[in-house]
Every structure is written in C-alpha cells, then in structure tokens.
C-alpha positions as CSV (number, residue, x, y, z in Angstrom):
1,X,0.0,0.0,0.0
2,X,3.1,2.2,0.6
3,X,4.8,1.5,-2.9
4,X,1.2,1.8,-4.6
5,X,-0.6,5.1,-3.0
6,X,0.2,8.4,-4.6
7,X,-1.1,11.8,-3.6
8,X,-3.4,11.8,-6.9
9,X,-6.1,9.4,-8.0
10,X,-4.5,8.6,-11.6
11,X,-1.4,8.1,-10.1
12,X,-2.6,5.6,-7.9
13,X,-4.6,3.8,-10.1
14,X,-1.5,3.9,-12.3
15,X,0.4,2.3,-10.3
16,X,-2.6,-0.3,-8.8
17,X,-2.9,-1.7,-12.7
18,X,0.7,-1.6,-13.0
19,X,1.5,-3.8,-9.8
20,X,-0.9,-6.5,-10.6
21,X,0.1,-6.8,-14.3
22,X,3.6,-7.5,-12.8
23,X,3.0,-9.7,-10.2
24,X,0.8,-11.7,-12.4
25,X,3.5,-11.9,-14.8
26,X,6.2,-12.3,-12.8
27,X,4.3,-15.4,-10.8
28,X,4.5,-17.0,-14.5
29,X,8.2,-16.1,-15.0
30,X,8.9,-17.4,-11.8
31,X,6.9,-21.1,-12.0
32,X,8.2,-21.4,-15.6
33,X,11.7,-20.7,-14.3
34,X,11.8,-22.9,-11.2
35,X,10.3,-26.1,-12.8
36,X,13.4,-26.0,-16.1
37,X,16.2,-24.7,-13.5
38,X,16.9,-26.7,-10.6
39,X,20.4,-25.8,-10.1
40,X,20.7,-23.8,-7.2
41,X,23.7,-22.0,-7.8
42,X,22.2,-20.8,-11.2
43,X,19.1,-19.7,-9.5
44,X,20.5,-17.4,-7.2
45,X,22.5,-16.0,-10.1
46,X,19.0,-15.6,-11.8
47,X,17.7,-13.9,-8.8
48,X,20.4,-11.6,-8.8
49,X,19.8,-10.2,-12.0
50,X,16.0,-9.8,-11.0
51,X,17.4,-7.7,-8.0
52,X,20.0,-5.7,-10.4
53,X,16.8,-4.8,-12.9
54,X,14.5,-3.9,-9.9
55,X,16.5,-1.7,-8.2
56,X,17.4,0.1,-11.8
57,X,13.9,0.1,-13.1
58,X,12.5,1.2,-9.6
59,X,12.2,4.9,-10.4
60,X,12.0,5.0,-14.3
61,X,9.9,2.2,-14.8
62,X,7.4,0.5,-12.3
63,X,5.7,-2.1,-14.6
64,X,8.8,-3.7,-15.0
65,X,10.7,-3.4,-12.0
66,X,7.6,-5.3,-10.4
67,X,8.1,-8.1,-13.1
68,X,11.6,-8.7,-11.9
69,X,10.5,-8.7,-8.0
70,X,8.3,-11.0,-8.3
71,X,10.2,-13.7,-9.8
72,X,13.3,-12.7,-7.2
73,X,10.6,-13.2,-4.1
74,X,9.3,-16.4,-5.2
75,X,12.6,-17.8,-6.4
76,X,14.2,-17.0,-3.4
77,X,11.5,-18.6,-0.8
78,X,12.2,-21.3,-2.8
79,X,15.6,-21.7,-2.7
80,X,15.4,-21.3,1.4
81,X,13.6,-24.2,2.1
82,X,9.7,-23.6,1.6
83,X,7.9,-26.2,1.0
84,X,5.0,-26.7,-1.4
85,X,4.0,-23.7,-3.7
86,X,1.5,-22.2,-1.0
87,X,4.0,-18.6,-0.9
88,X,3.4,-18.1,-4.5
89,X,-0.6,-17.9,-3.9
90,X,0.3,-15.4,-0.7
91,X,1.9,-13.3,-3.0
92,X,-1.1,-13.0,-5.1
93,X,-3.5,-12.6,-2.3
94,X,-0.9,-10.2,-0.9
95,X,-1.0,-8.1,-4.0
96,X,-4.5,-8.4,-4.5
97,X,-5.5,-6.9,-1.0
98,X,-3.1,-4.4,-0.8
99,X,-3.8,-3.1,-4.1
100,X,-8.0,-2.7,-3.0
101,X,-7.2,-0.8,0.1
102,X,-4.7,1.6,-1.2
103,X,-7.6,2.0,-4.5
104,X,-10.3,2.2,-1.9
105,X,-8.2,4.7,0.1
106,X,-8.5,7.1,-3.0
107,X,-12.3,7.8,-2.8
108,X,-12.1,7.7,0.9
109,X,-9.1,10.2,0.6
110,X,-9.5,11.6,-3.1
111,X,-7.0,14.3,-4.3
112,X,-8.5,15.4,-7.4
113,X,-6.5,16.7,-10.2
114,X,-9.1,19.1,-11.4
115,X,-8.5,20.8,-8.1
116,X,-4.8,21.4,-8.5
117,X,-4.8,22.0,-12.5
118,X,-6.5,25.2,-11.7
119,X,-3.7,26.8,-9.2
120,X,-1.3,25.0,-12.1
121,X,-3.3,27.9,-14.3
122,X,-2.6,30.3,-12.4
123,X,0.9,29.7,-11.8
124,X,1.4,29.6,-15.4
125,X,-0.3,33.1,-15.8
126,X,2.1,34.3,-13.1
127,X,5.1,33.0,-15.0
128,X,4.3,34.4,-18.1
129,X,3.4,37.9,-16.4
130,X,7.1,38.2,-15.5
131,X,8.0,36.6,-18.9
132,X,7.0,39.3,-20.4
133,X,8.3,41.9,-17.7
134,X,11.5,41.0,-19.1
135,X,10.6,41.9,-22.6
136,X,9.1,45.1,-21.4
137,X,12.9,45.5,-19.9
138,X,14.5,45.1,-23.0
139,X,12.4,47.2,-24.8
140,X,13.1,50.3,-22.6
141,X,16.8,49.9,-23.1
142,X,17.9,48.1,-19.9
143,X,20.6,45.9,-19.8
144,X,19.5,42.5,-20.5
145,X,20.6,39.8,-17.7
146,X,20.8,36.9,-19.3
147,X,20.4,34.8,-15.8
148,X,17.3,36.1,-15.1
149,X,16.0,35.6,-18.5
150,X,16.8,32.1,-18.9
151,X,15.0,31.4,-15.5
152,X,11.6,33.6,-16.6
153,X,11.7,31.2,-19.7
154,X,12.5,28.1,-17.9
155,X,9.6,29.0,-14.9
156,X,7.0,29.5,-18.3
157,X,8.4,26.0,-19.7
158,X,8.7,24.1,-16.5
159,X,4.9,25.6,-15.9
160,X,3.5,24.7,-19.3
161,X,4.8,20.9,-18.8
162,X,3.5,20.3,-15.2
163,X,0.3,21.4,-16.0
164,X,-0.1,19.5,-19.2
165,X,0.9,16.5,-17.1
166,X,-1.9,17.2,-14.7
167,X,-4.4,17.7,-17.6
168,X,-3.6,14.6,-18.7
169,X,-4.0,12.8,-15.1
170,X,-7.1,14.9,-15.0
171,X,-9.0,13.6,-17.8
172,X,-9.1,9.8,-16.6
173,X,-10.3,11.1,-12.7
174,X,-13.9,10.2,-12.3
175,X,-16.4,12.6,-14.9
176,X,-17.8,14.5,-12.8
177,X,-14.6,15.8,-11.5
178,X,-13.0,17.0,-15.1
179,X,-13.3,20.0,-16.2
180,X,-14.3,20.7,-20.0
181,X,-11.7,19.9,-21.6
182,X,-11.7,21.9,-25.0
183,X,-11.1,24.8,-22.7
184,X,-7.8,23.3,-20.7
185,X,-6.4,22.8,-24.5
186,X,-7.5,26.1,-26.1
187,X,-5.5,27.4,-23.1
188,X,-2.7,25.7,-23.5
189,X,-2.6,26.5,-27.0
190,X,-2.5,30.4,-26.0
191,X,0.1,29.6,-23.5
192,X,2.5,27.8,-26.2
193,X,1.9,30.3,-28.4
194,X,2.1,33.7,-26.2
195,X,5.8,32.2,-25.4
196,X,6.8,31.1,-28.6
197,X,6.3,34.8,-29.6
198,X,7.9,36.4,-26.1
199,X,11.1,34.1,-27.6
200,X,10.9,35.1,-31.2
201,X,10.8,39.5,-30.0
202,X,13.9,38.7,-27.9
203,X,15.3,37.5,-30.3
204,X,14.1,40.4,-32.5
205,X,15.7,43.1,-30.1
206,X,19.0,40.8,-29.7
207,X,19.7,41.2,-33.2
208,X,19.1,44.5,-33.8
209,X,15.3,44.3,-35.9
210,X,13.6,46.0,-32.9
211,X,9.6,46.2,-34.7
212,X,7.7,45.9,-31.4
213,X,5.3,48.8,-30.0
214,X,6.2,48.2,-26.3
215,X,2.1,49.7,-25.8
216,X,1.4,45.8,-27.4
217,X,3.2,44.4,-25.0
218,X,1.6,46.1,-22.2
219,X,-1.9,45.3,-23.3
220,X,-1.3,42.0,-23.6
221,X,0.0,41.6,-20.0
222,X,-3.4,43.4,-18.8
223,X,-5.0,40.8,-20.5
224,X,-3.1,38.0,-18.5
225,X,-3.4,39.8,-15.5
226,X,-6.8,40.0,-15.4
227,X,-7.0,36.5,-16.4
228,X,-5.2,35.6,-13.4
229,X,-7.2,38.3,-11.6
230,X,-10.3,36.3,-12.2
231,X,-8.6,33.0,-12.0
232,X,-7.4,34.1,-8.0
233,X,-9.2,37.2,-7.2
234,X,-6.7,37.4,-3.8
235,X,-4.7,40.4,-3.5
236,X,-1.5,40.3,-5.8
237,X,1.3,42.2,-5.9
238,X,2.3,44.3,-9.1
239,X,-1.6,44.8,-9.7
240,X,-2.7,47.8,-9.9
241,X,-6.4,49.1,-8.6
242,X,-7.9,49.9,-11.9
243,X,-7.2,46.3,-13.4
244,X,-8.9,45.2,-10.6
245,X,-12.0,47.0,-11.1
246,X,-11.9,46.2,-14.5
247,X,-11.8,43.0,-13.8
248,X,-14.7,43.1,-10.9
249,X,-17.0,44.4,-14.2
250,X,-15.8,41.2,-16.0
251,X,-16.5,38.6,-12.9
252,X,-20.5,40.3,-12.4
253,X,-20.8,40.2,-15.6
254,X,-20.3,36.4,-15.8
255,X,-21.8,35.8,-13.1
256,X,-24.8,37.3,-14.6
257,X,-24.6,35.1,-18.1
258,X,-23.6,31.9,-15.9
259,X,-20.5,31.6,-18.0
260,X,-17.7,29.0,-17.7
261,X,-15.2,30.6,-15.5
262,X,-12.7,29.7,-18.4
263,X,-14.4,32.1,-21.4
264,X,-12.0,34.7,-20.2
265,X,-9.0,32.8,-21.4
C-alpha cells in the first residue's frame, strides 16, 4: 500500500494496474523458471539479475521493476527451504488486498487533479506575467541579464509541462470531477503560443530588428493579468487598482450570463 498510494487518483490507479500486471506476470516467469532450473547455484544467479533490474527500473519504470520482484521473491522462498508452492498464492493474495485498500483509500481520501490544475493555471499566468516583464525591460533599453532571462523562460516552460501533465492525469479522474476539456487545451494552445512569440521578440531586439510597439506588449499583460485576476481574485502584488476593477466588471458580468469561469482565457 506504501509502494502503490500516490497523492493523486491517476497516479494511484496507475500504479494499482501496474502492480498487478507485474506480479501476475512475474508469478508466470517465476513457476516457468523454477520447474526448467533446478540448479541452485544458477538460480540465485538468476535472482540476482531480477534484483539488479528492480533496483534500476524502480524509479524510471514501475511495470517492470515489479516483473523482476516477483520472480526474485518467489525464487528465493524457494531456494530457502519452503515447501509446497502455498508462498506463490500469498503473494497473489498479498498483491491483491493491498492493491484494494490503497484503490479504496482514494475515494475515501481523493485528491483530485481538477483541483490542483487550476492553481497549475494560475501559476502559469504568473510565469508568463514576468516573462514578459523581461521583454518590457528590453524594450526600454535596460541591460539585458541573461540569468534572469533564462529562469523567466524556464519558470514559463517548467509551468506549461506540469500542468499538461496534470491535464492529462485529469481527464481519466472520475467525470464528474474533469473540467471541460476543449477549454484546458485552447489554453494551453494560448500559453505555447504567447511564449513562442515572447522568444521570437527577444530574439528580434538581440539582433538589432527591434519592430515591437512596447504599448502591445503592455496590453497583452493586462489581459493576462486580469486572467489571473479572475482565476485568483486574492490580492497580488504588481496589480494595480484599476485592473482590478476592470476586472470586478468582468466577474459580475459572468456571473450574470452563468458563463464558464474559463471564457476569459
């Protein structure tokens, strides 16, 4: 139940389907193997490659890192003097158990991925925000610093992955739980592209061909600002008080029309 529970539903479930796949397989690798090898020199040589392929498989890939310690367990019971083949069906019943309770544990327990891919949103916003406070540098004639640019672009890229990872692990939680999903990829389709063009204009002002109207830029982080205004309507810093009562028009006028809190975006 330790191995198997994650703090998000698709995780564990994941992980639940991946555990009994492997144990199921590996009991078959194991019975094949112990009834053509009965050396038992060669078996424990056998169950040390199972433990060298667990142990590097462990992080990067469960599925089969469960296949090898399966075979390993059952081989070695074996070799130690157990008698009949009554530890191969604990293992299964082992599994089988502790992969109901730690599944049952995440509807007593859920932690939705809908819930979290919306503060994913507006960390994304955030990112982006500064993102383009760097341009807005740049186009005033500061000196560039090239540290701090690299991390505004790697904070937007690093954002952009994690929460199309948690899309992802959103859309097989339980319906009623998902949000609509042509919305999560329409915004992510504004996000790749809004940095993809922040890129291309820094790249514009490094070389010289400096076309931008820095007025452009600074509607367009209004516009993510009051996204992420009306995403987290909490205080922020950097926000000024007419943005905010802009965007206290936008929110009652929703409100009114019952729209999706994503039409904004």
């Amino acid at each position: 139940m330790v191995v198997i529970i994650k703090p998000a539903f698709s995780l564990t479930r994941e992980r639940n389907v991946q555990r009994l796949i492997g144990t199921l397989l590996g009991i078959v690798i194991a019975l094949c193997l112990l009834h053509f090898v009965t050396n038992t020199a060669l078996l424990l040589g056998l169950a040390s490659v199972f433990l060298l392929i667990y142990f590097t498989l462990n992080r990067i890939h469960h599925l089969l890192s469960v296949i090898a310690l399966t075979p390993l367990v059952i081989t070695l019971l074996y070799v130690y003097g157990n008698s009949g083949w009554g530890f191969v069906l604990e293992r299964m019943y082992d599994t089988l158990i502790g992969c109901a309770i730690a599944f049952g544990a995440t509807y007593l327990f859920p932690s939705w991925e809908s819930i979290r891919v919306l503060f994913l949103c507006r960390e994304l916003l955030k990112f982006n925000v500064q993102y383009l406070g760097k341009l807005e540098d740049a186009l005033r004639g500061e000196p560039t610093n090239v540290t701090a640019y690299k991390l505004a672009w790697k904070r937007v890229y690093l954002g952009q992955a994690n929460l199309s990872q948690s899309f992802q692990r959103m859309l097989i939680e339980p319906g009623n739980q998902a949000i609509i999903s042509k919305y999560m990829y329409h915004f992510q389709m504004l996000n790749h592209i809004l940095s993809a063009n922040i890129a291309s204009l820094f790249r514009s002002i490094a070389v010289g061909n400096q076309r931008v109207d820095p007025g452009q830029i600074k509607a367009v982080k209004d516009v993510l600002v009051q996204s992420l205004l009306y995403l987290d309507p909490s205080p922020n810093e950097g926000i000024s008080d007419d943005s905010e009562e802009r965007v206290k028009e936008i929110l009652d006028d929703a409100s009114e029309k019952h729209q999706d809190p994503f039409f904004l975006l």
